[in-house]
Every structure is written in structure tokens, then in C-alpha cells.
C-alpha positions as CSV (number, residue, x, y, z in Angstrom):
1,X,-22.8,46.8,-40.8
2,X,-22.5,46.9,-44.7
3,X,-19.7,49.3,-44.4
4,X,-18.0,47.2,-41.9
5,X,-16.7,44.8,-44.8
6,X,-15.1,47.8,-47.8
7,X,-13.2,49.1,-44.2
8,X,-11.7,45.9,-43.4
9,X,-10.7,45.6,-46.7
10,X,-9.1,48.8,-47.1
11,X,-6.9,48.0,-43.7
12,X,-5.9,44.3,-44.6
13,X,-5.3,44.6,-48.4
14,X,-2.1,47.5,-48.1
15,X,-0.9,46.0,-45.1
16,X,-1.0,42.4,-46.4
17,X,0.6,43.6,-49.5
18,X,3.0,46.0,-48.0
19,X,4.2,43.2,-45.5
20,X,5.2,40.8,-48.3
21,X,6.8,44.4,-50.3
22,X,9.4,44.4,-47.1
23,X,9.8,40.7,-47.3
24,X,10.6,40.5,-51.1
25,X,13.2,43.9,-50.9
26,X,15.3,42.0,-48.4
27,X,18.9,43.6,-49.2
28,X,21.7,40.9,-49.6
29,X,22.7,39.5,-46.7
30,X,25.6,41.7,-44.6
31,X,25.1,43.0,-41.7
32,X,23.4,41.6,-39.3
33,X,21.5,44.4,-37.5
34,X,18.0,44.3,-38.5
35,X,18.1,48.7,-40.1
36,X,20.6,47.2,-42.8
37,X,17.2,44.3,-44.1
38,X,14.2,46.6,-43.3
39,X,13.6,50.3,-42.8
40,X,12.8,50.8,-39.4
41,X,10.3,53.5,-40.6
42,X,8.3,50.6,-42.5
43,X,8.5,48.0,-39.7
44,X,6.8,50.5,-37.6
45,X,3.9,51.1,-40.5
46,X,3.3,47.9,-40.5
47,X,2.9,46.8,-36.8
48,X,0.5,50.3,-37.0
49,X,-1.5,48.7,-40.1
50,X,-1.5,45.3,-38.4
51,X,-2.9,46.8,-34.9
52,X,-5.2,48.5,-36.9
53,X,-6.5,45.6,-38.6
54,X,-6.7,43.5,-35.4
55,X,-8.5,46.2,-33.9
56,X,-11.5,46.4,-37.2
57,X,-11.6,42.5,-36.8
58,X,-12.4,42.7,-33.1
59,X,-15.0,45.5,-33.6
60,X,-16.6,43.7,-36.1
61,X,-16.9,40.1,-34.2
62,X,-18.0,41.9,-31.3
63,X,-21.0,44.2,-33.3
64,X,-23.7,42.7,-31.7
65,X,-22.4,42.7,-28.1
66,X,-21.6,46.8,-28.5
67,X,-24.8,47.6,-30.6
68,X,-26.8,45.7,-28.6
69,X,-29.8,47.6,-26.5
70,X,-30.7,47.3,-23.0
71,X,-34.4,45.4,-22.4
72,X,-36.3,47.1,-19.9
73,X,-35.8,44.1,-18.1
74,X,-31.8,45.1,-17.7
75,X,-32.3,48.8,-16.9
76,X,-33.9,48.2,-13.8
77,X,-32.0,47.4,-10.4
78,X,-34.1,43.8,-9.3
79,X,-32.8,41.8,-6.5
80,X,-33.1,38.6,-8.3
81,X,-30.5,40.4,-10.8
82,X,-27.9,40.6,-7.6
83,X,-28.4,37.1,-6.6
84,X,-27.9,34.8,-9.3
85,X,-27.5,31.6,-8.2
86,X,-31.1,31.8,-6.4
87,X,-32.2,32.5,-9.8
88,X,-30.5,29.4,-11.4
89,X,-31.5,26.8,-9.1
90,X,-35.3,28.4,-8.4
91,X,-35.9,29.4,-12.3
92,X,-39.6,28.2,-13.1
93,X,-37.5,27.5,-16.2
94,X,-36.1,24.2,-14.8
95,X,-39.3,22.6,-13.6
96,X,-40.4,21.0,-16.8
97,X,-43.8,22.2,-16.8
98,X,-44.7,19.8,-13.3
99,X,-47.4,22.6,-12.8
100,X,-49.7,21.5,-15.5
101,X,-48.4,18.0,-16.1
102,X,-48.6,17.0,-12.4
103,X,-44.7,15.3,-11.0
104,X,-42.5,13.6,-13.5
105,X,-42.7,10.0,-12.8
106,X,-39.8,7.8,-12.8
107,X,-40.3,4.5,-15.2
108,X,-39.8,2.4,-11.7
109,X,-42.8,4.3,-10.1
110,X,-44.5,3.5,-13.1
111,X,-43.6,0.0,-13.0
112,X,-44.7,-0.4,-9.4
113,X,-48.2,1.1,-9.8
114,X,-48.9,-1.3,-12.1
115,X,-47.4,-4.1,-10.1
116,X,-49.6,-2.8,-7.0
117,X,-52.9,-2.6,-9.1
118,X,-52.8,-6.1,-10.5
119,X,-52.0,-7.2,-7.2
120,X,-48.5,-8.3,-8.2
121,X,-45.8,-5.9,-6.0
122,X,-43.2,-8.0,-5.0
123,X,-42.3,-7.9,-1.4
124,X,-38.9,-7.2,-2.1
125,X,-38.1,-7.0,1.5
126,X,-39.2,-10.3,2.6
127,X,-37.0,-11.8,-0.7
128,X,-34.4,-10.7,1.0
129,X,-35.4,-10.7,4.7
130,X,-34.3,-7.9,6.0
131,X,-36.9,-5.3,7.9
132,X,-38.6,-2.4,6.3
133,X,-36.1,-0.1,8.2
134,X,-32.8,-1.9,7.4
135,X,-29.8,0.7,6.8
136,X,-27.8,0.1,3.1
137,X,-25.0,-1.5,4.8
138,X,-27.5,-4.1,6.0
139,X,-28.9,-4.7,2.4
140,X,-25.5,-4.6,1.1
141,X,-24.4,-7.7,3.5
142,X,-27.8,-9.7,3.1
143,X,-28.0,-9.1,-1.0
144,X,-24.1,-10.6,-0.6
145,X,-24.6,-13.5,1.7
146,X,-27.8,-14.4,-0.5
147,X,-25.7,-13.8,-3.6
148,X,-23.3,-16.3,-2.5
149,X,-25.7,-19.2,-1.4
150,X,-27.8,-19.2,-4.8
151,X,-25.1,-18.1,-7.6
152,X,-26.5,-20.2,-10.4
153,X,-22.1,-21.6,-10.1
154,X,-22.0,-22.8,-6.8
155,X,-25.7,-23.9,-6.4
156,X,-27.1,-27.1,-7.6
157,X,-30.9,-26.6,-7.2
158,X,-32.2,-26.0,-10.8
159,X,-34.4,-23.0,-9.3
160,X,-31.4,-20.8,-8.0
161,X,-31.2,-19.0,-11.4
162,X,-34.9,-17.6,-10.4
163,X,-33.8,-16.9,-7.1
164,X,-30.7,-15.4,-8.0
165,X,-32.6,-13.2,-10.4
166,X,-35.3,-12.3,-8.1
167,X,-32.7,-11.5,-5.2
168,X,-30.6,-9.2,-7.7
169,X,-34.1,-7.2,-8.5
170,X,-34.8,-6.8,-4.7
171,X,-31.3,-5.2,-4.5
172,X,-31.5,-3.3,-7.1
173,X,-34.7,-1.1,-6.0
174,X,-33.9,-1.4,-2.5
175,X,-30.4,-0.2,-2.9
176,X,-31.4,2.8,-4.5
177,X,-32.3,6.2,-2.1
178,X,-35.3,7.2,-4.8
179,X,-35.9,3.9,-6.1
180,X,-36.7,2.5,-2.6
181,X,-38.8,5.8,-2.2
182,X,-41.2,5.1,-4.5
183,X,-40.8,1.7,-4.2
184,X,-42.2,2.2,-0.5
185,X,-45.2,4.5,-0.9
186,X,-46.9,1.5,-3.3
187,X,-45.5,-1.4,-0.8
188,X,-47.0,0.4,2.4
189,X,-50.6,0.9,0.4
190,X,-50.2,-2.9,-0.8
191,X,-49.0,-4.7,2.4
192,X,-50.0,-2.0,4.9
């Protein structure tokens, strides 16, 4: 590696210099075929010189990648080696340690546990009155027709901020695939 550096040099300092040699011995201008302004001899000692110095540069940026040793690991034939994309989307890697931490869970699930303990869940279906099995397009239409009766604009009752509020919350969880998830294993243990 050390002698990677005095080699480089040795390539890049005479071609460097020999390039601006063939620019400052420009004849005066006559001709215009290139043999008259450069020899065609020291065009081609150049290109050689540059090649050569592209090809040191590249060796020496890529030193690790052609020194490198195989692990054991890579030397033998595994099938999980063949299959990659098993591999990426299976990696123990990827599941954040769920093995001795127990399941992630979400800051909602969290949220509704404690709601259930104290005895506080909301029953976010009945603030919307719609069935435990209602499909998102029913939500959808109930969350709007309730939207539009208790917007804190168009209603006068000094409580439809609350409402409005509360109604947006309901929609919010019960809108939501993994939201509504956990949101129904706590409501079914509260409310049976």
C-alpha cells in the first residue's frame, strides 16, 4: 500500500508535465492539420501515460475490494447465499430484538391500555354509531355526515367543539387498519 503512493507519483508527475511541454511548443499557427502543432509520436506517449495513470488510480481506489479475503462464510455454497431476497426480508437482523423485548408496541396500544385499565376506553364506535364490523367506506360516510352536523361553523350548540373533537378522534383510530387493530383487542376485553 505504502508503495502505491511514490508509483502514482512517478506516472502523473512526467505525464502532467510532458502534457503542458506539448502545449507550451505549439508551432505558429499554419497549417491546420494537427502533425504540423504536435508530434504525433508525443500525442500517442501521452494518451499511453494518461491510460496508465488512470489505470494506477483505479487500482489504488479499488485495493480493498481486490486484496480483500474470502470469510469462510463466502467459500461455502449455502442456499440462503442463492436466494437473497428470502434473506433480506427473513434476516433475524430486522426484528429489533422482539425476542427478548417481547412485540414493539405502538404509542396508540400504549395509550389504549391505559385507557382500558382506568376504566376510561372510549367507545369509539358508539361516538360514531356505526357497528363493530362497519367497512371504511362506512366510517368514511358517517365520520362525514357527523362532521358536517357539529362543525364548531355551522353548529350553534356551545358543546359541538367537544363533539367535533371527539368524532375526529373516533375517526382517526377507527380509520386506521393497525390502529383499529389494537384499538379492538382492548375494546372487546373492556365492553365484551
Amino acid at each position: 500500500m505504502k508503495l502505491v503512493w511514490p508509483v502514482l507519483a512517478l506516472v502523473l508527475i512526467p505525464a502532467v508535465s510532458f502534457g503542458q511541454q506539448m502545449i507550451l511548443e505549439k508551432p505558429q499557427r499554419g497549417s491546420e492539420e494537427i502533425s504540423e502543432y504536435y508530434n504525433p509520436e508525443d500525442v500517442r506517449l501521452f494518451m499511453i501515460g494518461m491510460a496508465i495513470a488512470v489505470i494506477a488510480l483505479f487500482l489504488y481506489l479499488a485495493r480493498d475490494i481486490i486484496l480483500r479475503k474470502k470469510s469462510d462464510y463466502e467459500k461455502k455454497d449455502f442456499d440462503s447465499k442463492k436466494n437473497r431476497d428470502y434473506e433480506k426480508y427473513h434476516s433475524e437482523w430486522n426484528r429489533d430484538d422482539e425476542d427478548y423485548f417481547g412485540e414493539k408496541k405502538s404509542k396508540e396500544s400504549q395509550e389504549f391500555r391505559k385507557m382500558m385499565q382506568d376504566s376510561a376506553l372510549p367507545n369509539y364506535y358508539g361516538v360514531l354509531g356505526i357497528p363493530m364490523e362497519a367497512t371504511q367506506e362506512e366510517i368514511k360516510a358517517k365520520f362525514r355526515q357527523l362532521a358536517k352536523e357539529y362543525h364548531p361553523d355551522k353548529s350553534k350548540d356551545e358543546k359541538s367543539a367537544e363533539k367535533f373533537a371527539e368524532i375526529n378522534k373516533a375517526y382517526e383510530v377507527l380509520s386506521d387498519e393497525e390502529v383499529r387493530k389494537d384499538y379492538d383487542k382492548y375494546f372487546k376485553a373492556s365492553f365484551g
